[in-house]
N, C-alpha and C positions, 0 to 999 in steps of 0.2 A: 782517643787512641786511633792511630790510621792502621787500617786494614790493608794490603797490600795484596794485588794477588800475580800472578806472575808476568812479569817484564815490568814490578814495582806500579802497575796500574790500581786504582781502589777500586777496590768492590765491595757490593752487598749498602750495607745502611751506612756505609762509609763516604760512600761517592757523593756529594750536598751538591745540589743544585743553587745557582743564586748566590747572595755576598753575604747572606744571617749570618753566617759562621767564620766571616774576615772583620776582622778592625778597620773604625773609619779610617784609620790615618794610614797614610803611604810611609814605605820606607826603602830602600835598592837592598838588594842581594848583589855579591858579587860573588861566583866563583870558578869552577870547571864543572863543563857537565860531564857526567857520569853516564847518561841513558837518556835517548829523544824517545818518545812516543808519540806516534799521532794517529789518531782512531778515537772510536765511541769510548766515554762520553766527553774528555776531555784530552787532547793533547798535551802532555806532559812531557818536563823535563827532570832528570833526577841529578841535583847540582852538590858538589861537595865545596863547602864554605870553610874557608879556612878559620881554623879555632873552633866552629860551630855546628862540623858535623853534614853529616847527609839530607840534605832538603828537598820536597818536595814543589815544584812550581808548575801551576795549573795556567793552562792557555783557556782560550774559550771554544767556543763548541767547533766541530774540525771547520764548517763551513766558515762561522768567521777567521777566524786563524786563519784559513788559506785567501780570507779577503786581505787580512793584513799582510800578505805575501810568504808568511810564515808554512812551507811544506818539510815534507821527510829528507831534502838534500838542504835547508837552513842553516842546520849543525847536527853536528858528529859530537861522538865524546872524546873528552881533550879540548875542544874549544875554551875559551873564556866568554863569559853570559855576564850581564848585566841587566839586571830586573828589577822593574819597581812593581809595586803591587800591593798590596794589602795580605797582613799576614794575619794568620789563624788568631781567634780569639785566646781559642784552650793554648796556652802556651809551653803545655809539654810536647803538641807536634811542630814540628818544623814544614809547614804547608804556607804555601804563598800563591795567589791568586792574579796571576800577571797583570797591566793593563799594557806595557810598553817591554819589549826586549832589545836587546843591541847584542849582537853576533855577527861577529868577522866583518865588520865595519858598518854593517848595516842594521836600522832601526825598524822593527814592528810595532808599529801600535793597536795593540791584539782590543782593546775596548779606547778608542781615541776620546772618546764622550766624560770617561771617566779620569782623565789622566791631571795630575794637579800639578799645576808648577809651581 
């Protein structure tokens, strides 16, 4: 279960450090974002998928995100997001762990190292 605390941030024993708790395999989200976050521990976006409900999609720690060019004027809510990433093992949360986003024409590669074509 994700724990949420407020502006949709995780907290407490909810926040996982690392990928233990994402699937090897990649897959893309596409939807509107909902809520940017960026701050400790992760930058987050909070995306509504159509069909699929409200998702969570985790950036990497602020300082890299802000190397992949990724800051608080990237996206607004209302945008459209595209993200691959690796999603949550437990598949009753809707959590996604970026490595690449594409917003208003332009592409982050938030972990370039990990990114599988």
């Amino acid at each position: 279960m994700v724990i949420l605390g407020m502006a949709g941030r995780l907290t407490g024993a909810a926040a996982h450090h690392g990928w233990s708790w994402a699937e090897d395999e990649q897959q893309e989200l596409r939807g509107t974002i909902r809520e940017v976050y960026v701050g400790q521990p992760h930058p987050t976006l909070r995306v509504d998928v159509p069909g699929d409900g409200l998702w969570l999609v985790e950036l990497g720690n602020p300082n890299q995100t802000a190397r992949a060019g990724f800051d608080g004027n990237s996206a607004k809510a209302g945008d459209t997001v595209q993200a691959l990433g690796n999603r949550a093992r437990d598949r009753s949360e809707r959590r996604m762990k970026a490595v690449r986003l594409q917003v208003r024409e332009r592409t982050y590669d938030i972990y370039p190292e990990r990114i599988r074509s």
